[in-house]
C-alpha positions as CSV (number, residue, x, y, z in Angstrom):
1,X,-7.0,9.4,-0.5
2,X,-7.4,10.0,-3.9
3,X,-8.5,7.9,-6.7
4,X,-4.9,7.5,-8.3
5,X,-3.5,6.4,-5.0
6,X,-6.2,3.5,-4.7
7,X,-5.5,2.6,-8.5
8,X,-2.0,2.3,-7.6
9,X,-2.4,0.5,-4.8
10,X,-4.6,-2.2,-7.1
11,X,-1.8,-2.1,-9.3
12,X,1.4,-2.4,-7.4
13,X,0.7,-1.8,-3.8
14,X,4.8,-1.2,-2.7
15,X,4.3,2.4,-4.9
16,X,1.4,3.6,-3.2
17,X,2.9,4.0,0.1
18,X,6.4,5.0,-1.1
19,X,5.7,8.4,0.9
20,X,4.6,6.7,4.2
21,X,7.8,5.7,4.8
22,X,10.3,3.1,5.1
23,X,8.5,0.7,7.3
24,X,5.0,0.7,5.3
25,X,7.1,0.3,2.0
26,X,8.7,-2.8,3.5
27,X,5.3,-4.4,5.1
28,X,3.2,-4.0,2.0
29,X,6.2,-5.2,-0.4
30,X,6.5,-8.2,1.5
31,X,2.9,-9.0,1.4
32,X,2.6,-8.2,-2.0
33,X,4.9,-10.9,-2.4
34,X,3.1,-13.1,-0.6
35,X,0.5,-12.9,-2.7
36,X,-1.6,-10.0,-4.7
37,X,-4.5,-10.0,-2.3
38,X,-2.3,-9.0,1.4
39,X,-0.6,-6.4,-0.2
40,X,-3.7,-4.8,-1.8
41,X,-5.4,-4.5,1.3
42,X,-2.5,-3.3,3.3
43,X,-1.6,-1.0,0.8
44,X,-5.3,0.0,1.5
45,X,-5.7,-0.1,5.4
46,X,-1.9,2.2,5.3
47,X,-3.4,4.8,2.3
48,X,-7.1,5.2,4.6
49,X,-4.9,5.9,8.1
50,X,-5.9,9.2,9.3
51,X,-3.2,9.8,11.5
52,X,-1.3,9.8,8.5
């Protein structure tokens, strides 16, 4: 996880995950909707995954 990935995930979580696919893009934009905070932090929990 690099350092750009967690700026972009502070910034606009839906764009950090944009290469974990479909489902994570979907999740994280609709908590990011929800409110800043829930998408932050799954935009967070998806980037630090190390199956992925």
């Amino acid at each position: 996880m690099s350092i750009w990935r967690v700026l972009l995930a502070i910034i606009f979580p839906p764009l950090s995950v944009l290469d974990k696919g479909c489902g994570s893009v979907i999740i994280v934009f609709i908590l990011w909707l929800c409110g800043w905070v829930p998408g932050t932090i799954a935009a967070l929990i998806i980037l630090n995954n190390p199956k992925q």
